[in-house]
MDTraj code that builds the backbone (N, CA, C; nanometers):
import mdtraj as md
import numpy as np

residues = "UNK UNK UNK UNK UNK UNK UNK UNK UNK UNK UNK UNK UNK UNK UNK UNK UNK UNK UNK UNK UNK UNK UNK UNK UNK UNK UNK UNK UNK UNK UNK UNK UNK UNK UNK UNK UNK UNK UNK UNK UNK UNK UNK UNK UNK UNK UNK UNK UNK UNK UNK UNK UNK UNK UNK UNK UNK UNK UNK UNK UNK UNK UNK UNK UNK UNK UNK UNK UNK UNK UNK UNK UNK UNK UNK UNK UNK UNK UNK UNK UNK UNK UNK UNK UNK UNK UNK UNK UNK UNK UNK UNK UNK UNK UNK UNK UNK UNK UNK UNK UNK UNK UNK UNK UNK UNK UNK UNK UNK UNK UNK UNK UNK UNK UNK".split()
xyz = np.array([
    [1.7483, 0.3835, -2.2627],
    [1.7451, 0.4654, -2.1426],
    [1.8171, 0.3938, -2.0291],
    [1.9263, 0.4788, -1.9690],
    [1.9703, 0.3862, -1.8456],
    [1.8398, 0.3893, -1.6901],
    [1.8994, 0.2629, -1.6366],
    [1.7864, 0.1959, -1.5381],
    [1.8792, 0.3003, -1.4323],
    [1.7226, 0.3558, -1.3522],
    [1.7593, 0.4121, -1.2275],
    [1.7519, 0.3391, -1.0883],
    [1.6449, 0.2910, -1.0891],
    [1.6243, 0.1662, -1.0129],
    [1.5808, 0.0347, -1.0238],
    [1.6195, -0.0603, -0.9564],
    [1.5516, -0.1950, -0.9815],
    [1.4741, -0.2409, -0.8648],
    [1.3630, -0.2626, -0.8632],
    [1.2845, -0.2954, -0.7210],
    [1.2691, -0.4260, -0.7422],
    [1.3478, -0.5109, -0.5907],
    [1.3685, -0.6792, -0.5901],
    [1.2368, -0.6992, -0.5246],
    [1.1490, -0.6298, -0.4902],
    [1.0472, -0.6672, -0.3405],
    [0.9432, -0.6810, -0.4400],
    [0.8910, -0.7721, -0.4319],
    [0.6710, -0.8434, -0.4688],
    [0.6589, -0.7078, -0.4570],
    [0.5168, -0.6815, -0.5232],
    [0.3895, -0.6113, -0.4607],
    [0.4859, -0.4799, -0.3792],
    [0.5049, -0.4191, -0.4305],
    [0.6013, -0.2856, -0.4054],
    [0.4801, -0.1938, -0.4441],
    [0.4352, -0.0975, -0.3649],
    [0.3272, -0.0045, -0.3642],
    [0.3635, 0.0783, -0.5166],
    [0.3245, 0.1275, -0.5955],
    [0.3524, 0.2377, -0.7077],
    [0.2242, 0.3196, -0.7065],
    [0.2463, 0.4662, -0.7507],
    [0.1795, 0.5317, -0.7939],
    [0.1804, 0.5388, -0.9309],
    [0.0992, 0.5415, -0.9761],
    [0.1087, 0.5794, -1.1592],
    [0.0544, 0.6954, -1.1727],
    [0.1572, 0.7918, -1.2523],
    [0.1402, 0.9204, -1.2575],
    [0.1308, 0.9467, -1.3946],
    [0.1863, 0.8539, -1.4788],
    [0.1905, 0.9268, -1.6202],
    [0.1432, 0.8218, -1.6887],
    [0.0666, 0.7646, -1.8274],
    [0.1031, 0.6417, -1.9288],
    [0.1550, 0.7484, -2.0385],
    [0.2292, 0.6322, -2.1025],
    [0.2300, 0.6673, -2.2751],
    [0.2701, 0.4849, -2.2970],
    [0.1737, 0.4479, -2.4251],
    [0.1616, 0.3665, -2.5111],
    [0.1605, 0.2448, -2.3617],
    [0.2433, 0.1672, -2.3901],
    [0.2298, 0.0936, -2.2896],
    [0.3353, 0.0451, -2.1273],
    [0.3812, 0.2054, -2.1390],
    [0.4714, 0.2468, -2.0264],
    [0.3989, 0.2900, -1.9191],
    [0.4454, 0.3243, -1.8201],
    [0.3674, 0.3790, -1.6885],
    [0.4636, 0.4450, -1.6267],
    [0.4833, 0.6010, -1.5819],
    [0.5641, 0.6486, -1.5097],
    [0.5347, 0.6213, -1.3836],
    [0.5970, 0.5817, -1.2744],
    [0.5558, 0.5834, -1.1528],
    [0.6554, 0.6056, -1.0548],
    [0.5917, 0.6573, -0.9384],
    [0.6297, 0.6772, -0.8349],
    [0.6277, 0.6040, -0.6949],
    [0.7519, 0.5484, -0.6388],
    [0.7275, 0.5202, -0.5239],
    [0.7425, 0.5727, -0.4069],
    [0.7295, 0.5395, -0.2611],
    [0.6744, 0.6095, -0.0801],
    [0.7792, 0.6998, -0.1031],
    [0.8695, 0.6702, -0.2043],
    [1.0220, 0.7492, -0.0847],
    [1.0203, 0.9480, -0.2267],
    [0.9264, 0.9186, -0.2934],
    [0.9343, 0.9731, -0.4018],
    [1.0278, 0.9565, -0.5450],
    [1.0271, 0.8823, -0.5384],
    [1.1402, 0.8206, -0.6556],
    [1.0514, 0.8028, -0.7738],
    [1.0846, 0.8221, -0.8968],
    [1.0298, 0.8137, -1.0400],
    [1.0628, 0.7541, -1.1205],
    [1.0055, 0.7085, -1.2007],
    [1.0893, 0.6434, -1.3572],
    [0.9528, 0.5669, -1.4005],
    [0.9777, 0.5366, -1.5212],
    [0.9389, 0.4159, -1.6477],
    [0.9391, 0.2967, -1.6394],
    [0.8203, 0.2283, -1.6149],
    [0.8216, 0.0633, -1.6140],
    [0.7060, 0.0230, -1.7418],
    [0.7342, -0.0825, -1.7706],
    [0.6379, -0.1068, -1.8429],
    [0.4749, -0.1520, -1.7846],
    [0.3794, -0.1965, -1.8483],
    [0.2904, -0.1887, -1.7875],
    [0.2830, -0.3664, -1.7548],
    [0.3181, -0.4770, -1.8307],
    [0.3574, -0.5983, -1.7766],
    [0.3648, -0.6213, -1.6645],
    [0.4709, -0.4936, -1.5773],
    [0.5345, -0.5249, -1.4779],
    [0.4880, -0.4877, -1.3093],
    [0.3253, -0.4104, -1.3649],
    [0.2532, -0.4040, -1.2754],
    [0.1577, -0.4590, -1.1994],
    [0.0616, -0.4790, -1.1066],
    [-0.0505, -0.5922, -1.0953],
    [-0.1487, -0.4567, -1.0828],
    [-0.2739, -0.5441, -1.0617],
    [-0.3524, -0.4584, -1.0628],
    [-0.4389, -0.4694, -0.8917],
    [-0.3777, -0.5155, -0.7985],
    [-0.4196, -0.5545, -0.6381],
    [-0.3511, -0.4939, -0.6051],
    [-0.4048, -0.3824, -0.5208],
    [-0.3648, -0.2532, -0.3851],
    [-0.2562, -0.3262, -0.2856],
    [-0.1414, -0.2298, -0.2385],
    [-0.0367, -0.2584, -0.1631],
    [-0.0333, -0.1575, -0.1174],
    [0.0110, -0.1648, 0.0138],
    [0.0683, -0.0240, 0.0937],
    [0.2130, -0.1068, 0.1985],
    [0.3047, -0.0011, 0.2091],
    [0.4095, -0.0027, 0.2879],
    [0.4032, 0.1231, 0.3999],
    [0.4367, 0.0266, 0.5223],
    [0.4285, 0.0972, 0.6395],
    [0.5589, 0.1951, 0.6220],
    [0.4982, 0.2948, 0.6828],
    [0.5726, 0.3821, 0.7216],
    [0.6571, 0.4502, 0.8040],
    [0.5389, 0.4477, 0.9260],
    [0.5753, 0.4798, 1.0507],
    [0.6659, 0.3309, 1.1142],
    [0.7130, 0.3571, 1.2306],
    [0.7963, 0.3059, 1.3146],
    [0.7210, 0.1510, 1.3307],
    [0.5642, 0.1522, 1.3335],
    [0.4868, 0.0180, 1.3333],
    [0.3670, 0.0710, 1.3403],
    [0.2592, -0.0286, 1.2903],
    [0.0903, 0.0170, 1.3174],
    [0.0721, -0.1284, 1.4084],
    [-0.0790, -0.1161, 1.4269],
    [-0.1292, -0.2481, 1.4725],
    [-0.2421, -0.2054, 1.4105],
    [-0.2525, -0.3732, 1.3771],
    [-0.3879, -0.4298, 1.3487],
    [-0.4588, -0.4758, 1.4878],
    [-0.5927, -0.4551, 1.4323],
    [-0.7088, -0.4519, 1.4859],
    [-0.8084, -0.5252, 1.4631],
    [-0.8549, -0.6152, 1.5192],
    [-1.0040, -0.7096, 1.4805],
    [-1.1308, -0.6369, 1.4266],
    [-1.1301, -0.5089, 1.4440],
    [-1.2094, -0.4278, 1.3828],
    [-1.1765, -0.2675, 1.3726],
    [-1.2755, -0.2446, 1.2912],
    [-1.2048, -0.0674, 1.2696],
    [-1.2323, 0.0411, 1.4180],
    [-1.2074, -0.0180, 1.5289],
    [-1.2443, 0.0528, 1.6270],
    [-1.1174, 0.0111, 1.7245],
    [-1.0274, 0.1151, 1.7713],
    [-0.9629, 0.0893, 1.8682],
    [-0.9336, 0.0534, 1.9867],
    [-1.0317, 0.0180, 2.0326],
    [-1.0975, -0.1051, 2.1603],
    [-1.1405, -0.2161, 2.1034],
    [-1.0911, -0.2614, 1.9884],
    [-1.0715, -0.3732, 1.9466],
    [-0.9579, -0.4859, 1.9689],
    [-0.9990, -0.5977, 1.9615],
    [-0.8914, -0.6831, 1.9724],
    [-0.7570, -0.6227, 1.9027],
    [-0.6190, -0.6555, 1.9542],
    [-0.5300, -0.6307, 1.8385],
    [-0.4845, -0.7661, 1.7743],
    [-0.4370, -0.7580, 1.6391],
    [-0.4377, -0.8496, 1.5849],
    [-0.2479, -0.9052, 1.5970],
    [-0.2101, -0.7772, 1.5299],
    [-0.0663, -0.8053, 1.5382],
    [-0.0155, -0.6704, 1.5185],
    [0.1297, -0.6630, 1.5348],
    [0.2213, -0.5192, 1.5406],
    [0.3111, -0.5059, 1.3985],
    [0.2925, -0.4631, 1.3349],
    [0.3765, -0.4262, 1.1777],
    [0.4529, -0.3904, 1.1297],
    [0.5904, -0.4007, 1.1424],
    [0.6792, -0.3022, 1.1253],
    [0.7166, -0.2202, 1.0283],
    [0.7330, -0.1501, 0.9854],
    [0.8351, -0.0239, 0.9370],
    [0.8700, -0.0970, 0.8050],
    [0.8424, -0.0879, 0.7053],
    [0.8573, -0.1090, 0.5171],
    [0.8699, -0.2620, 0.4547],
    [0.7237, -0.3370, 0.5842],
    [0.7161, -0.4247, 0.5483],
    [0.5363, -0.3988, 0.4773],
    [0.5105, -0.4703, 0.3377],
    [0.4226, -0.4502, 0.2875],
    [0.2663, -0.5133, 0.2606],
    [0.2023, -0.4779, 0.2524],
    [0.0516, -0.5679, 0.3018],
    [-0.0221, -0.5265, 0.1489],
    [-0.1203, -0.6125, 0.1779],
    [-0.2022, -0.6007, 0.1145],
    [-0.3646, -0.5285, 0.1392],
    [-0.3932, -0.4453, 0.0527],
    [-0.5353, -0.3844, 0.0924],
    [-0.6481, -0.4710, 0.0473],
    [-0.7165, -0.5363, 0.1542],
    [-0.8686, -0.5866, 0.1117],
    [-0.9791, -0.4744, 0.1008],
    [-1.0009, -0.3792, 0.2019],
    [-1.0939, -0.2880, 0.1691],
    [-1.0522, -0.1918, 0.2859],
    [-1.0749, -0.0640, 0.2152],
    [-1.0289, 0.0503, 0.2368],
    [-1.1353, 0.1845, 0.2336],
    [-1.2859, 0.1476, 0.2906],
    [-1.3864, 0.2330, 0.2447],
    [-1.3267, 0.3920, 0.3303],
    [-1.4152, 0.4886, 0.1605],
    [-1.4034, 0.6208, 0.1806],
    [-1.4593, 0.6612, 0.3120],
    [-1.5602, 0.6084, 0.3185],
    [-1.6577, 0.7114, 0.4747],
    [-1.5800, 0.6411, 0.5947],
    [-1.4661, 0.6069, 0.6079],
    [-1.4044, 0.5904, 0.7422],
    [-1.2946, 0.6224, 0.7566],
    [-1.1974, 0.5925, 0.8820],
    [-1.0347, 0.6446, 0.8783],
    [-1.0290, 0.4761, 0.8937],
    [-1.0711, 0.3836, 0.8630],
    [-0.9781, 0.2537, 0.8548],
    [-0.9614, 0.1905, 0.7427],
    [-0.8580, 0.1014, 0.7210],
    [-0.8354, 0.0201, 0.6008],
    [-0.8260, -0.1418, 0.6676],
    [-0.9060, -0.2315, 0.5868],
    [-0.8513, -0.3819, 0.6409],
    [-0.7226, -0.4210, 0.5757],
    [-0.5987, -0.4691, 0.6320],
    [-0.5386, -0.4953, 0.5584],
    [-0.4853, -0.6326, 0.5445],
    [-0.3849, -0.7160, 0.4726],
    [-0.3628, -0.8442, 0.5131],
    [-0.1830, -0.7791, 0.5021],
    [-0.1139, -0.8377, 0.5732],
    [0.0249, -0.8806, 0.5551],
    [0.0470, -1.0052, 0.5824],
    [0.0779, -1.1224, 0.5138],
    [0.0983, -1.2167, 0.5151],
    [-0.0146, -1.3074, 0.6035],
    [-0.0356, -1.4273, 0.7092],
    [-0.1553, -1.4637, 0.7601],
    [-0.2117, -1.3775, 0.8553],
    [-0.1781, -1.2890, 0.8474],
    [-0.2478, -1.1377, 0.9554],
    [-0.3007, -1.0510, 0.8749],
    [-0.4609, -1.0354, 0.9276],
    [-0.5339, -0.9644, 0.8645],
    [-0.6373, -0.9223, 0.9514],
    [-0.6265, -0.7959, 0.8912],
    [-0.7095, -0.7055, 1.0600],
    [-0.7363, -0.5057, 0.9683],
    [-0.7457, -0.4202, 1.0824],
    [-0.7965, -0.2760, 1.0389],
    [-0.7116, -0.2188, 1.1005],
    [-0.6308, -0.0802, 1.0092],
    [-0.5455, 0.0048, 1.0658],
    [-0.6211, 0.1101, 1.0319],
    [-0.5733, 0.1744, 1.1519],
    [-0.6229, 0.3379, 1.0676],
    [-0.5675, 0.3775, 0.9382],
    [-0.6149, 0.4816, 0.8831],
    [-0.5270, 0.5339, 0.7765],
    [-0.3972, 0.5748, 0.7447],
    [-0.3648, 0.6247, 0.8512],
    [-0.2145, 0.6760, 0.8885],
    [-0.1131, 0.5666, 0.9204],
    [0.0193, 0.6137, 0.8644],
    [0.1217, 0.4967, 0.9182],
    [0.1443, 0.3948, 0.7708],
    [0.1207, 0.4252, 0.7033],
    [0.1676, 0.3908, 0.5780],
    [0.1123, 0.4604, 0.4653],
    [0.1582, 0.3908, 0.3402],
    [0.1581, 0.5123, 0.2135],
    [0.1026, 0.3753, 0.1189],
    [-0.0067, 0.4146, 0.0146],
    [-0.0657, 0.3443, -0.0599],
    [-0.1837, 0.3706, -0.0605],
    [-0.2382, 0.4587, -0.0217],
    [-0.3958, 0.5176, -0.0702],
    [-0.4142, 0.6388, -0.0626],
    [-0.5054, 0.7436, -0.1388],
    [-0.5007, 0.8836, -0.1537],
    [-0.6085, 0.8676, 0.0049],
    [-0.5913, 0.9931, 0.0420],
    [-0.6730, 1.0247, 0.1746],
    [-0.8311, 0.9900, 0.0858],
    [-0.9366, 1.0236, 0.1412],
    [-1.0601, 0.9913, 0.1507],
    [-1.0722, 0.8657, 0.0277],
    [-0.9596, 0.8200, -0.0307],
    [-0.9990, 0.7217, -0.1833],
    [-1.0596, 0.6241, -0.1073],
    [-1.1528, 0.5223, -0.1843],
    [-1.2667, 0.4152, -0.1731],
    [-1.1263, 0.3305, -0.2499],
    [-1.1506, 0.2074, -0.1860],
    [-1.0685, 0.0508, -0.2397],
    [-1.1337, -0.0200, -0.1997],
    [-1.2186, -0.1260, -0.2677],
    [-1.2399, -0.2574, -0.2616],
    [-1.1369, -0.3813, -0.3011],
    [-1.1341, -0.4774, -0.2075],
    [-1.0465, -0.5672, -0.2602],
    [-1.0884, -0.6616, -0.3234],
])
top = md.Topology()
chain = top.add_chain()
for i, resn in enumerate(residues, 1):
    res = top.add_residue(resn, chain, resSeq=i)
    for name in ("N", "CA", "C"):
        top.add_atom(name, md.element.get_by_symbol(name[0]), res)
traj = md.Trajectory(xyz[None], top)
């Protein structure tokens, strides 16, 4: 099968939409598709910003400290992401703090993630 894309970036958010045997169809933010094997996946939550920038927050409340400003399709990591709220903690590199939900792509709306 010819290669449609090659993703150079760590921890690149995927959706997995399909298996067979030990393939994984997936999808990434921009909607793009194809076949990876399953090797080539991890199993620790990533999201890529979306919007223009988020900020982090010392807590899930926006009269919170801010932590730092995020830019635009740089990628973090999800520590916890509980269902009964609109925040996610996230880490990008030594910054780690709570965004709202919005402003990046890597979790279904109301989904539960523990990290």
């Amino acid at each position: 099968y010819p290669k449609v894309w090659i993703y150079h970036r760590r921890n690149m958010p995927m959706e997995v939409v399909s298996e067979f045997d030990t393939w994984r169809k997936v999808r990434d933010w921009e909607g793009s598709e194809g076949w990876v094997h399953q090797s080539l996946l991890i199993g620790s939550r990533h999201v890529i910003v979306t919007d223009e920038n988020i900020t982090l927050y010392s807590a899930a409340d926006k009269n919170a400290r801010k932590i730092a400003l995020v830019s635009a399709s740089v990628i973090g990591r999800i520590e916890d992401c509980p269902a009964t709220v609109d925040w996610c903690q996230l880490r990008f590199g030594d910054f780690e703090g709570w965004a709202p939900r919005h402003g990046f792509w890597g979790i279904y709306e109301g989904e539960n993630v523990e990290g």
